[in-house]
PADRENMAR-349268 format. One line per 8 residues: number of its first residue (from 0); their letters; for each residue x, y, z of C-alpha. Coordinates in steps of 0.25 Angstrom, whole numbers. Layout:
NUM = a = X:Y:Z; ... .
END
This chain:
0 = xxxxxxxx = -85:-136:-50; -75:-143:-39; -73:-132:-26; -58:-134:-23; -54:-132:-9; -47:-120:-12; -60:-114:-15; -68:-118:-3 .
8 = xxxxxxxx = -56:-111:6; -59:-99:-2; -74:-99:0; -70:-103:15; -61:-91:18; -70:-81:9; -82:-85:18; -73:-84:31 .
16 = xxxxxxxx = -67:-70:28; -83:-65:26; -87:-70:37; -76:-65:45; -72:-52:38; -77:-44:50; -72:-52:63; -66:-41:72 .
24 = xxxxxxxx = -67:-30:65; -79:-23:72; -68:-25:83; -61:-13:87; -48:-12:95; -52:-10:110; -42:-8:122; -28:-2:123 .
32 = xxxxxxxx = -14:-8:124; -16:-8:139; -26:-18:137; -18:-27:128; -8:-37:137; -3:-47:126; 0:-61:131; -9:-70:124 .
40 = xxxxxxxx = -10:-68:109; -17:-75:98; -13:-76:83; -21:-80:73; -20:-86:59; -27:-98:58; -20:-104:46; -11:-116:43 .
48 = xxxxxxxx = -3:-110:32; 13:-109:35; 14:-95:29; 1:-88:35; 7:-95:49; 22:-89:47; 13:-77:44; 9:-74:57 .
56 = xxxxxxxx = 24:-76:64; 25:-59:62; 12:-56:71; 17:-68:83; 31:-60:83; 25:-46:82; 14:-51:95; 26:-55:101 .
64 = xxxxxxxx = 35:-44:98; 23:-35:104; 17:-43:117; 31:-51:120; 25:-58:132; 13:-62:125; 10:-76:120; 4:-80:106 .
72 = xxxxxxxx = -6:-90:101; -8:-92:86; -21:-99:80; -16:-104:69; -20:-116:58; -14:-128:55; -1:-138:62; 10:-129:58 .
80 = xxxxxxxx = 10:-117:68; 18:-124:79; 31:-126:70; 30:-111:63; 28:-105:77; 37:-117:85; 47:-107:91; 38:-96:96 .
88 = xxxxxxxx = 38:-95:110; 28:-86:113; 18:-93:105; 10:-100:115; -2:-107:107; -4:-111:92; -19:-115:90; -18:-123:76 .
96 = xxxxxxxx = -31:-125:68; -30:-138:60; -26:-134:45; -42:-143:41; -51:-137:51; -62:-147:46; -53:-158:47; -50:-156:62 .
104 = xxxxxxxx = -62:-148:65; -60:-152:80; -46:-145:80; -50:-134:72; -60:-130:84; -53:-134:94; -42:-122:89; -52:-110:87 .
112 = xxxxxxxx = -58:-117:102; -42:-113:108; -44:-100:103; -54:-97:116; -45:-105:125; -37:-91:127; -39:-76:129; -29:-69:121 .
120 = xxxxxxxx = -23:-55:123; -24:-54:107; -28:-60:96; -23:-58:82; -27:-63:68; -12:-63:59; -22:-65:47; -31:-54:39 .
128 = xxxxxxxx = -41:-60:32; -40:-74:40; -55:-77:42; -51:-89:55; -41:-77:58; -51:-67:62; -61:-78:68; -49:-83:77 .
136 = xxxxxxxx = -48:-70:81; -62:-67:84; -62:-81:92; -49:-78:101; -52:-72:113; -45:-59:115; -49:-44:116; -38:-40:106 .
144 = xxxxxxxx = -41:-46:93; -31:-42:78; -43:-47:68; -33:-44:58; -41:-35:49; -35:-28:36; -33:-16:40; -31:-6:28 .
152 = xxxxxxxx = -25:4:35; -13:-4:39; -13:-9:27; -10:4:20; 0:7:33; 7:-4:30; 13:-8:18; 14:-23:23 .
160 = xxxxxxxx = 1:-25:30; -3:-34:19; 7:-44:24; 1:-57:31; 12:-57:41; 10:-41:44; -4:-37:43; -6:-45:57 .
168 = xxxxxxxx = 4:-37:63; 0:-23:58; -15:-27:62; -8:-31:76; -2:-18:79; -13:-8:74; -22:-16:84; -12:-13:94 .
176 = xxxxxxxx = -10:1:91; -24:2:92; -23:-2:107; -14:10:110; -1:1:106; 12:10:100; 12:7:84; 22:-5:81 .
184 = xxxxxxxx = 30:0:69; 41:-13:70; 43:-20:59; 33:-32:59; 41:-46:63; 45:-56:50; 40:-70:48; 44:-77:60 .
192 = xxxxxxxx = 48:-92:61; 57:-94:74; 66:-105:71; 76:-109:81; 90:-110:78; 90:-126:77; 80:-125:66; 89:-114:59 .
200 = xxxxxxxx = 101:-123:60; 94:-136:56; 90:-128:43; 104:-123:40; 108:-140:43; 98:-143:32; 100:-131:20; 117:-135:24 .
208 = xxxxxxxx = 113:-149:21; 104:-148:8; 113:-135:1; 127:-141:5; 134:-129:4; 135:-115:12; 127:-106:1; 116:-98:3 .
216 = xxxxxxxx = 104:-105:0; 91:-98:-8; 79:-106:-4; 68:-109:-13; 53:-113:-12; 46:-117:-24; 32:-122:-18; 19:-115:-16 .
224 = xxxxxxxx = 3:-114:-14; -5:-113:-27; -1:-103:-36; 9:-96:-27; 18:-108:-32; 28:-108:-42; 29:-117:-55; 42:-125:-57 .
232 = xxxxxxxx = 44:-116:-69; 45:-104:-61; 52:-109:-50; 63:-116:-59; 66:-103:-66; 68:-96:-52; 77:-107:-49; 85:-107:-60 .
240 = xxxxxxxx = 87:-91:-59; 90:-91:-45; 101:-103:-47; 107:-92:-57; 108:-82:-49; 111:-87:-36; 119:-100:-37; 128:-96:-26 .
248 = xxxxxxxx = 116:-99:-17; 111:-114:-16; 96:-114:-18; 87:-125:-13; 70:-127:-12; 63:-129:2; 52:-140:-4; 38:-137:0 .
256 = xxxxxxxx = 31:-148:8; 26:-153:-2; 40:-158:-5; 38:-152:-19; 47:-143:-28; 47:-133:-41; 62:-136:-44; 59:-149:-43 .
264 = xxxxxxxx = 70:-153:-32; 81:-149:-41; 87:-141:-29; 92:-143:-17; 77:-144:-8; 75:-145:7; 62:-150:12; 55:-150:25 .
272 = xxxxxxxx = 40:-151:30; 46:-144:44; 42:-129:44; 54:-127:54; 65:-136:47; 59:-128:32; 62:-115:41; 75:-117:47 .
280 = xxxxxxxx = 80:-122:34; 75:-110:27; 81:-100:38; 95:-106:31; 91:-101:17; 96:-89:13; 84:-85:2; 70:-91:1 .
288 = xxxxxxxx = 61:-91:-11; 47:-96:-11; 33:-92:-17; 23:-87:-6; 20:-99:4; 20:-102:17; 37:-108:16; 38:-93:10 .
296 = xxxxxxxx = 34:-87:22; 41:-99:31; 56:-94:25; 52:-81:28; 49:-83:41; 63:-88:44; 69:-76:41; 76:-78:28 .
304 = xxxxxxxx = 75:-71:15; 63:-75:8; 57:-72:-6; 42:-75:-10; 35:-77:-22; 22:-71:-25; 14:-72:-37; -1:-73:-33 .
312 = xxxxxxxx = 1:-72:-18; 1:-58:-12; 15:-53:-8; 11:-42:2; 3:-53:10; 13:-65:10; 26:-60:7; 38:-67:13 .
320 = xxxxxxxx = 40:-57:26; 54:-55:32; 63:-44:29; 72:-53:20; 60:-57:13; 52:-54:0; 40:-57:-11; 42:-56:-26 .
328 = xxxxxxxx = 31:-56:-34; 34:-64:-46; 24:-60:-56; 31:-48:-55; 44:-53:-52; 53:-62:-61; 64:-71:-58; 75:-62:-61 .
336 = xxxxxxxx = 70:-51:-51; 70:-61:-42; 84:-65:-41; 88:-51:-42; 78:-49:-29; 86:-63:-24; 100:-57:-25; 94:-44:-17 .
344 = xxxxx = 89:-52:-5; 102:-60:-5; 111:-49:-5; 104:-42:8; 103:-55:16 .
END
């Protein structure tokens, strides 16, 4: 029987999580807030995917919402860090992991070597369950260390804490509260990508110039991994009901990277390999629509209303997170609730 690298990475990370289940939990929180001067922090999600990075932009807001005269580090995987996290001021290293650790084993040592380089006020991991999370954290040198445990009790405190781009922040603060910090009951920050105002108004120059009109514009996305993508059946019945019902709005694709589409280009399409050009186009749309991936959580984190589709993935974990922003479980869910949910979130913007 042929072993597929799909289930080698399974073995790999089921191995991984065994044998790091119980990094830092026999380590209880010592010391009190008058011990705790923030001004070297450390983030961790060692993982090159666009969604589980954009993840973490809640946590680096929320650390620099609490310890304003702090500076972040993040030890992350992969080359596209620097552009996600390009207008972040107070973000003072990115230490990347190459996306093939065994293909640049040299670069790959050389970036868990930096994490010594430096002694950090504190250290959190952004991702439960994230074996190289925990082990980074371990490895970091800092007396105050998140491990990012699931912690059942916040879970039942907090409706959301499943989320991926909250649970790093609740673990955050019940750490500090154990230092003698007041509880933090502000809302917890959206997805966060900080364009600047060029980048805005070279995406409204590009939607002007492919819509050539002034409607609104609903933005669709019809690509994603595995079986969290769409067939073109399903997706041209969408289509076909959301022309109906909403043919004052011009509707348009954003094409994948893969320069590929489900409507078969019969719409008007913009493409883009530039995570920052994608996002300041999207900033100019007035809806998004898009399975669950990483381009999902990319409209979302501009700020616009955004709509994601579920089927197998879990909603609770990686819905689209902004307050305009929402999941539909379409197994549940058929096309005609869905415009109906369509018209609402257009009438409140």
């Amino acid at each position: 029987m042929k072993i597929s690298k799909k289930d080698i990475n399974a073995v790999r990370r089921s191995v991984m999580k065994r044998l790091t289940k119980n990094v830092g939990k026999s380590q209880p929180v010592t010391g009190n807030k008058k011990d705790l001067i923030v001004r070297k922090v450390l983030i961790t999600r060692p993982n090159h995917r666009l969604g589980n990075l954009l993840i973490i932009t809640p946590l680096i807001c929320e650390v620099h919402s609490l310890f304003p005269d702090s500076k972040i580090d993040l030890f992350v995987k992969g080359n596209i860090a620097p552009s996600i996290f390009k207008n972040y001021t107070y973000i003072d290293r990115i230490i990347q992991l190459p996306k093939k650790p065994f293909s640049n084993l040299f670069q790959y040592l050389k970036g868990w070597a930096l994490l010594k380089t430096r002694k950090y006020d504190l250290v959190i991991n952004s991702a439960t369950g994230s074996s190289s999370g925990r082990l980074s954290t371990l490895f970091a040198r800092s007396q105050h260390k998140v491990f990012g445990d699931f912690n059942e009790a916040l879970n039942v405190k907090y409706s959301d804490y499943r989320h991926l781009a909250k649970n790093s922040i609740y673990n955050l603060r019940d750490y500090l509260s154990k230092l003698g910090f007041d509880e933090i009951t502000t809302t917890i920050p959206d997805l966060y990508l900080n364009l600047d105002q060029s980048e805005i108004s070279a995406g409204k120059d590009k939607l002007k110039n492919l819509v050539q009109n002034s409607k609104d514009t609903i933005c669709l996305f019809t690509n994603a991994t595995g079986e969290k993508c769409y067939s073109q059946e399903w997706w041209e019945e969408f289509y076909d009901k959301l022309k109906k019902n909403f043919s004052e709005y011009n509707i348009i694709e954003l094409l994948p990277v893969e320069n590929i589409s489900k409507l078969n280009f019969t719409i008007p399409h913009f493409y883009s390999r530039d995570i920052r050009e994608m996002s300041g186009f999207l900033k100019n749309v007035t809806l998004f629509i898009a399975a669950d991936n990483g381009v999902m959580h990319l409209a979302s984190a501009t700020g616009i209303p955004t709509i994601g589709l579920f089927s197998v993935s879990a909603e609770e974990e990686y819905a689209p997170y902004n307050a305009k922003s929402c999941s539909v479980n379409t197994n549940h869910t058929d096309t005609d609730k869905m415009m109906q949910l369509i018209h609402m979130i257009l009438e409140k913007r």
